[in-house]
FIDREN-215610 format. One record per residue (C-alpha): residue number from 1; residue in one letter; chain; x, y, z. Coordinates in Angstrom, 2 decimals. Example, Ala and Ser with C-alpha at 12.3 -4.5 7.8 and 13.67 -1.06 7.14 Angstrom:
2
[r 1, 'a', 'A', [12.30, -4.50, 7.80]]
[r 2, 's', 'A', [13.67, -1.06, 7.14]]
This chain:
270
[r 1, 'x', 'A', [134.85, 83.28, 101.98]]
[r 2, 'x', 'A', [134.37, 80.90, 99.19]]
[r 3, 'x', 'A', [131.46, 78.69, 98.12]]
[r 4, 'x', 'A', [132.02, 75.43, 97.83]]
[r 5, 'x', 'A', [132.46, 72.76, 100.76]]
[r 6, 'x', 'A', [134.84, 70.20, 101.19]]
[r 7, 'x', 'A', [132.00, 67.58, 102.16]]
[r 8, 'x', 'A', [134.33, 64.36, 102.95]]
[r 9, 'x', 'A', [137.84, 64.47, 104.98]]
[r 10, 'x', 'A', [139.41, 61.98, 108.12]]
[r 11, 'x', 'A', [141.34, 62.53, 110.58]]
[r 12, 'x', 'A', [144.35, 60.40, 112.48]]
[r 13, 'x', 'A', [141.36, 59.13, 115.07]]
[r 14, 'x', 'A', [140.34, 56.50, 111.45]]
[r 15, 'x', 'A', [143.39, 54.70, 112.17]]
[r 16, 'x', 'A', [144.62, 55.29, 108.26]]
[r 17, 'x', 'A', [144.68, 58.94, 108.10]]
[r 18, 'x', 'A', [146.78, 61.54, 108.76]]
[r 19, 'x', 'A', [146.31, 64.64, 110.15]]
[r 20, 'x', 'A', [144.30, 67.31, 112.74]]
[r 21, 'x', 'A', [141.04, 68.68, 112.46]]
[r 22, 'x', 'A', [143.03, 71.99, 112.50]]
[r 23, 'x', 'A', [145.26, 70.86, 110.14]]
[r 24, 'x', 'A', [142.44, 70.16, 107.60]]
[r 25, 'x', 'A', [140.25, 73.29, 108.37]]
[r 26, 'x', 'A', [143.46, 75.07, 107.75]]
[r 27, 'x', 'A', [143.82, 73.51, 104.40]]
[r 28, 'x', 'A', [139.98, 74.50, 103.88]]
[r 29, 'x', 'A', [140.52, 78.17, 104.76]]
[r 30, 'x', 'A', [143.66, 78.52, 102.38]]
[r 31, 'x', 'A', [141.81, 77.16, 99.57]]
[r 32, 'x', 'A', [138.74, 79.47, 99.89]]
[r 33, 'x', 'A', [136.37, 76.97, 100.34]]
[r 34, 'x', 'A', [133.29, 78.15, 102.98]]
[r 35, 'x', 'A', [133.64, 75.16, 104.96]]
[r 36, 'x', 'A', [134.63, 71.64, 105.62]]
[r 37, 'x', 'A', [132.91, 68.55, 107.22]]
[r 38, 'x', 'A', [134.76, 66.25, 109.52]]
[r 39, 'x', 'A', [133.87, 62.70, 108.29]]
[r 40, 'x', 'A', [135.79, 60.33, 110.21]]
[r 41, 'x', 'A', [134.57, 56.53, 110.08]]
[r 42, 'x', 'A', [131.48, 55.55, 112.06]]
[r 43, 'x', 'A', [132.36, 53.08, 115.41]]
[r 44, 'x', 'A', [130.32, 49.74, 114.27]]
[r 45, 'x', 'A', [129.38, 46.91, 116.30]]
[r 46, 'x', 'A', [132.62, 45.25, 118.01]]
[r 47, 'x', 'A', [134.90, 43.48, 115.30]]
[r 48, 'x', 'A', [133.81, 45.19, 112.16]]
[r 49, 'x', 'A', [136.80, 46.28, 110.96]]
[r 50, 'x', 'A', [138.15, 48.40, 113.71]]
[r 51, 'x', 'A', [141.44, 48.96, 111.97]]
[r 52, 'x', 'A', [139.64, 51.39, 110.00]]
[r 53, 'x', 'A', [138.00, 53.58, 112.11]]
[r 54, 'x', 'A', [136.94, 55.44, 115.58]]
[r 55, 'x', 'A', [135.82, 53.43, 118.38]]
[r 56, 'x', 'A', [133.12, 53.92, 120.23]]
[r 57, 'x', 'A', [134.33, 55.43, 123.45]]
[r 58, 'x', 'A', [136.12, 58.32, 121.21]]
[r 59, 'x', 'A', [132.96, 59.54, 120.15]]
[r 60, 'x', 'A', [132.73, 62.72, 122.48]]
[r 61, 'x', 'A', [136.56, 63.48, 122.00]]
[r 62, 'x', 'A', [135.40, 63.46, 118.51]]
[r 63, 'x', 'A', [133.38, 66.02, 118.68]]
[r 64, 'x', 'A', [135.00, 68.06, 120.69]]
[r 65, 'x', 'A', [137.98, 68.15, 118.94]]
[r 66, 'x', 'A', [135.86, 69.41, 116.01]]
[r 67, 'x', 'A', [133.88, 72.20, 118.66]]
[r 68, 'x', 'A', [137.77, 73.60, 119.30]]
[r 69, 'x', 'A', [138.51, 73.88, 115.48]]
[r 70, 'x', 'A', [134.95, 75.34, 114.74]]
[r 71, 'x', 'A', [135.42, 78.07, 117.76]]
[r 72, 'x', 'A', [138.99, 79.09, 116.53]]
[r 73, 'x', 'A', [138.12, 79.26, 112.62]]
[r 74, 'x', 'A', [134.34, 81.20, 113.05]]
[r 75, 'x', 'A', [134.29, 84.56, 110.99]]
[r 76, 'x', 'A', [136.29, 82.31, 108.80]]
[r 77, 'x', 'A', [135.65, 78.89, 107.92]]
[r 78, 'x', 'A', [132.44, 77.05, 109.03]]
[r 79, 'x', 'A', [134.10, 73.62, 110.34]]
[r 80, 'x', 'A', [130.89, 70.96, 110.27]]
[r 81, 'x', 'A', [130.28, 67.69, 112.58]]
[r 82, 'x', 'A', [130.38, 64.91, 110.03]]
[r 83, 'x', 'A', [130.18, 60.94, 109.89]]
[r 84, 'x', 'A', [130.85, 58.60, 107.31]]
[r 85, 'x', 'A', [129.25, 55.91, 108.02]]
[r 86, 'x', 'A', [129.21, 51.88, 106.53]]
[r 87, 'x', 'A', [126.03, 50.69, 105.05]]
[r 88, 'x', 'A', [125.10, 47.28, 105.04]]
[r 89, 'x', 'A', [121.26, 46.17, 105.49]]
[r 90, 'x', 'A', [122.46, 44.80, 108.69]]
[r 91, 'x', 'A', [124.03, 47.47, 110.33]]
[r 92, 'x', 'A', [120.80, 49.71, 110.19]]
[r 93, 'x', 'A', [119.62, 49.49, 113.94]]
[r 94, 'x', 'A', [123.51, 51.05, 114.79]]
[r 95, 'x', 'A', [122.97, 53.52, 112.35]]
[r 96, 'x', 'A', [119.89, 54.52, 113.69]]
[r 97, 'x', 'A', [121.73, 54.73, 117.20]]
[r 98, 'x', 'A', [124.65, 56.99, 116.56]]
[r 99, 'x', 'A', [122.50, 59.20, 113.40]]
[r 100, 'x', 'A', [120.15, 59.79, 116.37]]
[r 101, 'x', 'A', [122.75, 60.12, 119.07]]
[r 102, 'x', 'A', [124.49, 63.47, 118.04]]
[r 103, 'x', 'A', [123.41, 66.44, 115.63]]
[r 104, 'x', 'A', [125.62, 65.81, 112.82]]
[r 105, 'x', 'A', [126.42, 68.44, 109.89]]
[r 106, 'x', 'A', [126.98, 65.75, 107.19]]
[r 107, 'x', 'A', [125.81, 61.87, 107.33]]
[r 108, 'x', 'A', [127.29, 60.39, 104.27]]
[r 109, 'x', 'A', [126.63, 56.89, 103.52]]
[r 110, 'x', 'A', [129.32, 54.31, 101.69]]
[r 111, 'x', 'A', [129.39, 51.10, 100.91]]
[r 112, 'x', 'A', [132.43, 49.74, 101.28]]
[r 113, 'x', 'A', [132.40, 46.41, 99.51]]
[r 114, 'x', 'A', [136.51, 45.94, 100.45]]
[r 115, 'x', 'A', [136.13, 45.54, 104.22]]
[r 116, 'x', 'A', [136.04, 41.79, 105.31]]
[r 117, 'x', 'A', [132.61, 41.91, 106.59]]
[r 118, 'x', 'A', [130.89, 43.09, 103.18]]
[r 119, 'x', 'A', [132.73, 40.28, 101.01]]
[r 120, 'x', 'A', [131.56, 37.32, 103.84]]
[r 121, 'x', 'A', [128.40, 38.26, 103.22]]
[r 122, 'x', 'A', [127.59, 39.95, 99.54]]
[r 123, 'x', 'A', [131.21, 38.90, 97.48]]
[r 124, 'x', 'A', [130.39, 35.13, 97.41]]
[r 125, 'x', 'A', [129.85, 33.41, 93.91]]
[r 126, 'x', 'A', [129.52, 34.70, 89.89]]
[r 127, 'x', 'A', [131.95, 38.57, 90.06]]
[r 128, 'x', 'A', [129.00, 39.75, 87.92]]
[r 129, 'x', 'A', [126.54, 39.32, 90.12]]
[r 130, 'x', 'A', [128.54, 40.59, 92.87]]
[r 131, 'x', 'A', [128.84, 43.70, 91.08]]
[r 132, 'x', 'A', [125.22, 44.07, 90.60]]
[r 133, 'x', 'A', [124.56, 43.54, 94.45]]
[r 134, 'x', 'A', [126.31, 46.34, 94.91]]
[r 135, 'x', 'A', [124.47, 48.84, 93.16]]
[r 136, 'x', 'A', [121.45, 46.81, 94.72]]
[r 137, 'x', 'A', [122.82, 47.91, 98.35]]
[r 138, 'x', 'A', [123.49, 51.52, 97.41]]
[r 139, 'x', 'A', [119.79, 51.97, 96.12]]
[r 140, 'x', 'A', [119.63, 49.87, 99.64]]
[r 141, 'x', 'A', [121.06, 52.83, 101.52]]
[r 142, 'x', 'A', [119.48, 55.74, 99.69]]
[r 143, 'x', 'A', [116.32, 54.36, 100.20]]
[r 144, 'x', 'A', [117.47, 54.11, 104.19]]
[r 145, 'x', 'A', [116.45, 57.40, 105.07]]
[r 146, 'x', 'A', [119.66, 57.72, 106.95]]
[r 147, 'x', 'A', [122.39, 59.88, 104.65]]
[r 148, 'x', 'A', [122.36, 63.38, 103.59]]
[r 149, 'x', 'A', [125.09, 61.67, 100.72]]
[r 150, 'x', 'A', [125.96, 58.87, 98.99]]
[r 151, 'x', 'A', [130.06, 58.29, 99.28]]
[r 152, 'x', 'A', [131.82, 57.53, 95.98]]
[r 153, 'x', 'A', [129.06, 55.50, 94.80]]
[r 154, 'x', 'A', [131.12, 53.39, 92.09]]
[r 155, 'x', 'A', [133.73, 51.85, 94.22]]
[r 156, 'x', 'A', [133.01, 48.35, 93.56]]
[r 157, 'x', 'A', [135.12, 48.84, 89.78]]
[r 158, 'x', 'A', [138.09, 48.82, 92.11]]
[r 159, 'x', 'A', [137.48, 45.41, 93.65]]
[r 160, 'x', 'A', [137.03, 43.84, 89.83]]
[r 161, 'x', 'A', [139.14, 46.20, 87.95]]
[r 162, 'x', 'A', [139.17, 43.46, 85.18]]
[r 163, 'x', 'A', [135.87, 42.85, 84.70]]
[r 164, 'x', 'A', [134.72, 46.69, 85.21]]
[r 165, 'x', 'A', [132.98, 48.34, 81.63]]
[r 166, 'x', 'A', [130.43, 50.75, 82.70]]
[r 167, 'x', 'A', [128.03, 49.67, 79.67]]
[r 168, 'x', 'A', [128.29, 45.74, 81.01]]
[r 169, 'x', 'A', [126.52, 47.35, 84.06]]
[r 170, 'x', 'A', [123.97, 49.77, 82.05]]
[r 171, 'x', 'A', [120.39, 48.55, 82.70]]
[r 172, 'x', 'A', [121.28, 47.77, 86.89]]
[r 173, 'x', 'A', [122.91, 51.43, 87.27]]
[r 174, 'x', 'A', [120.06, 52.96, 85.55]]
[r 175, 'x', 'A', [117.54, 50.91, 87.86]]
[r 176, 'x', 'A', [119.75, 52.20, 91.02]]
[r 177, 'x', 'A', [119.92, 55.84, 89.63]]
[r 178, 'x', 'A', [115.96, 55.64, 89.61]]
[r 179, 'x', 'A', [115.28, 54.43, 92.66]]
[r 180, 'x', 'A', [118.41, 57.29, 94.37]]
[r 181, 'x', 'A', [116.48, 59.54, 92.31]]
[r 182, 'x', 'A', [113.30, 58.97, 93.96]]
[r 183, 'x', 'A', [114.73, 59.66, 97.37]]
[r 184, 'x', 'A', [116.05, 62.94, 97.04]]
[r 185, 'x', 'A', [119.89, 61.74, 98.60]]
[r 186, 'x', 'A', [122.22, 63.53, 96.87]]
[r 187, 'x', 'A', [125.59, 62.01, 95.69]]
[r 188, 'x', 'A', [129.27, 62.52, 95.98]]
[r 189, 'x', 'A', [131.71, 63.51, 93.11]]
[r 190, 'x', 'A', [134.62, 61.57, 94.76]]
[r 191, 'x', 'A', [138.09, 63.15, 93.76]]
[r 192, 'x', 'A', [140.39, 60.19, 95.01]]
[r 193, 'x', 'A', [138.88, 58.34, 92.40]]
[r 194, 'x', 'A', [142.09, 59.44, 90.87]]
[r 195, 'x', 'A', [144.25, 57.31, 93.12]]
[r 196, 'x', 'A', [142.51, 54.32, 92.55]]
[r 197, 'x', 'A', [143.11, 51.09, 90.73]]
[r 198, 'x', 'A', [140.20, 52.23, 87.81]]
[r 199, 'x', 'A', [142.20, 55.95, 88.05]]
[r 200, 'x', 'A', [138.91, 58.03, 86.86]]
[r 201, 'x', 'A', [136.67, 59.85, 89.55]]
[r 202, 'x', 'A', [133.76, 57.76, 91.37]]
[r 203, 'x', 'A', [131.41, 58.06, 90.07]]
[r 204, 'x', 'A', [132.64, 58.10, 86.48]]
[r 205, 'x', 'A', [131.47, 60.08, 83.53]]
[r 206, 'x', 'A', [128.47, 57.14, 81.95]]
[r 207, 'x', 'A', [127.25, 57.37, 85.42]]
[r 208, 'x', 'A', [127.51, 61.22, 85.90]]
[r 209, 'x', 'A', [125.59, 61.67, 82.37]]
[r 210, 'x', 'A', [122.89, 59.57, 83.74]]
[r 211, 'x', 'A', [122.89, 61.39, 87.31]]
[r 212, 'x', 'A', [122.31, 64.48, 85.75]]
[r 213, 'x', 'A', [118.90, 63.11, 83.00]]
[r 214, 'x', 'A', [117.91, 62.15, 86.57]]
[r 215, 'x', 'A', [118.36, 65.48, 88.27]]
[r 216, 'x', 'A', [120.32, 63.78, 91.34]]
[r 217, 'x', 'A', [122.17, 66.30, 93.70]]
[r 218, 'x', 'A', [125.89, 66.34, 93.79]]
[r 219, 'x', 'A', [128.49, 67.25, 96.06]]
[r 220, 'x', 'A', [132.19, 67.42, 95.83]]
[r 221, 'x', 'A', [134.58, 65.59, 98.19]]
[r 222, 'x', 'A', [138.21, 64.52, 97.92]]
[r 223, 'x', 'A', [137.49, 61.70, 100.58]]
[r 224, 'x', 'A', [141.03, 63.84, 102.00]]
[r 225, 'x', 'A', [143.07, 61.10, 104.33]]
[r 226, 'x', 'A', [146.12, 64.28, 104.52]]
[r 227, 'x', 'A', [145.02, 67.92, 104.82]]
[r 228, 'x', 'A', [147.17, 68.48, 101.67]]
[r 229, 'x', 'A', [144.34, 66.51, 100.19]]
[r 230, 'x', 'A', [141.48, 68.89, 100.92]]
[r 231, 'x', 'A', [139.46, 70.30, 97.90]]
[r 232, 'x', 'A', [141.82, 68.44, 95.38]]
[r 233, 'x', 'A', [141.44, 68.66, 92.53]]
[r 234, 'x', 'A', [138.02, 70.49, 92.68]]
[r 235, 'x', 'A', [138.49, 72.26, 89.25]]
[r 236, 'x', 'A', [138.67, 69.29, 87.41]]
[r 237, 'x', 'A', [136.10, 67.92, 88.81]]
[r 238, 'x', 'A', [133.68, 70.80, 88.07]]
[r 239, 'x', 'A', [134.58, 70.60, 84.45]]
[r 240, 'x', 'A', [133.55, 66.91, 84.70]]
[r 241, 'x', 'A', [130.35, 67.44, 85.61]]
[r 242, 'x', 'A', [129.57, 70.14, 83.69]]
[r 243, 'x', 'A', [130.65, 67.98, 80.80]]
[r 244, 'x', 'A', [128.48, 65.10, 82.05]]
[r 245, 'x', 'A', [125.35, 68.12, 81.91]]
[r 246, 'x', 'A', [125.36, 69.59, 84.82]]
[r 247, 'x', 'A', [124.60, 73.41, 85.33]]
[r 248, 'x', 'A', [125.10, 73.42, 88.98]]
[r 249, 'x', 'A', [126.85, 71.87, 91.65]]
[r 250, 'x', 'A', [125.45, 70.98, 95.40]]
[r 251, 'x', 'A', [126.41, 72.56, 98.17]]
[r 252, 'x', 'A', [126.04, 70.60, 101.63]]
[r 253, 'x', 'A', [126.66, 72.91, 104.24]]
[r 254, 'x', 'A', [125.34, 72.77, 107.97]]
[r 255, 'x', 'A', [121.86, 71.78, 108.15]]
[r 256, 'x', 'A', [121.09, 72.28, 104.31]]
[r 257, 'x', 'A', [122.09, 71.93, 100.93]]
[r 258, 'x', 'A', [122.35, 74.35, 98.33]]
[r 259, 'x', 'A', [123.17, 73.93, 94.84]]
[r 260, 'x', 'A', [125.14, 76.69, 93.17]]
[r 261, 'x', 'A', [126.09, 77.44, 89.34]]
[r 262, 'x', 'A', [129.09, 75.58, 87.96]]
[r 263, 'x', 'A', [130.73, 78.90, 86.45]]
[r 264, 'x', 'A', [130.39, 80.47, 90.05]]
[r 265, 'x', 'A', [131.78, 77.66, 91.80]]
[r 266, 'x', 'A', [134.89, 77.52, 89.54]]
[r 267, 'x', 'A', [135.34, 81.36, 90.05]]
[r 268, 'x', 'A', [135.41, 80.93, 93.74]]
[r 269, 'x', 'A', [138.39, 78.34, 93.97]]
[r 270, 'x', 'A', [142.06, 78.69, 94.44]]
């Protein structure tokens, strides 16, 4: 068995996925990785964006689908119960609901500043400042208490591709990185940066070099929407982060995280 998890993966039941539980735990096991975490989309409250995600009522299919897969891979590959769930200010009495509701593996955190509801609300006026309130609601979320992770915490460059330079955004990041720091959330090394508009990872290197003077925890996740898409690109991504000045990578496994030496990590992947 490997070391390294695959921390952030969907299935068909997100409504823009592809794919089994079994299908991505297979995926998992042929790559060597010790485990994988189950992160489909958090139900919200009626209307927000249910294209995009589980409803309510498919909660306890959820997780069973997830016990069969766990049962059939043990000895194996350790299959966890994950959730990635929406943060907005607003929503925090529902996240308190479902985080309390089940005993999840993995509660990773995202804001998602393309869904309909988050640009009513915090895309209105100057792009610039827009951008800045974003970073404002992910030091929001950390501070939260709610997530184990913090989901590709960069993504707003993709809604302002043209306006996006990292060093425009300097002094705000830094005040966010400070205040994640504090907390003790780690944060996610998002692989399908990639496949973006801004085609780097998320978070990108600046950021990464300034994560790391910090000390901030990170984990790896492809954010895989088709099992094919499980642990991609992991390599590269190790050599990013040891680049930005990082020794070791984070581990989030079931009910703790770890953080293990780069060189290891890279030794342990196929």
């Amino acid at each position: 068995m490997g070391l390294l998890w695959e921390t952030h993966s969907h299935t068909t039941l997100c409504n823009h996925a592809h794919g089994t539980v079994e299908e991505y735990a297979t995926t998992a096991f042929e790559r060597n990785l010790a485990g994988i975490h189950i992160t489909c989309h958090t139900p919200l409250p009626p209307g927000f964006s249910p294209h995009v995600r589980m409803r309510e009522d498919q909660m306890d299919s959820y997780l069973e689908m997830i016990d069969q897969v766990r049962q059939k891979f043990k000895g194996r590959l350790e299959v966890g119960t994950g959730l990635e769930c929406d943060y907005l200010p607003e929503l925090e009495p529902w996240i308190a609901k479902i985080r309390e509701r089940y005993p999840w593996s993995h509660f990773l955190g995202s804001v998602h500043p393309q869904t309909g509801e988050y640009k009513a609300t915090y895309a209105l006026g100057v792009p610039v400042e827009n951008i800045k309130r974003y970073f404002l609601l992910l030091a929001k979320s950390a501070e939260s208490g709610f997530f184990d992770t913090l989901g590709h915490p960069d993504l707003i460059k993709n809604e302002y591709p043209e306006l996006w330079n990292v060093d425009s955004f300097h002094k705000t990041i830094c005040e966010t990185l400070d205040r994640i720091a504090a907390t003790g959330v780690a944060m996610e090394m998002n692989t399908s940066g990639w496949n973006k508009t801004v085609s780097e990872v998320n978070p990108g290197s600046v950021i990464l070099r300034e994560m790391a003077k910090r000390k901030i925890p990170v984990v790896l996740g492809a954010d895989a929407h088709r099992p094919t898409r499980v642990g991609d690109r992991f390599l590269e991504g190790l050599e990013i982060l040891e680049a930005a000045g990082y020794q070791e990578v984070g581990v989030q496994s079931i009910g703790k995280r770890e953080r293990i030496s780069i060189e290891a990590a890279k030794k342990s992947f196929f």
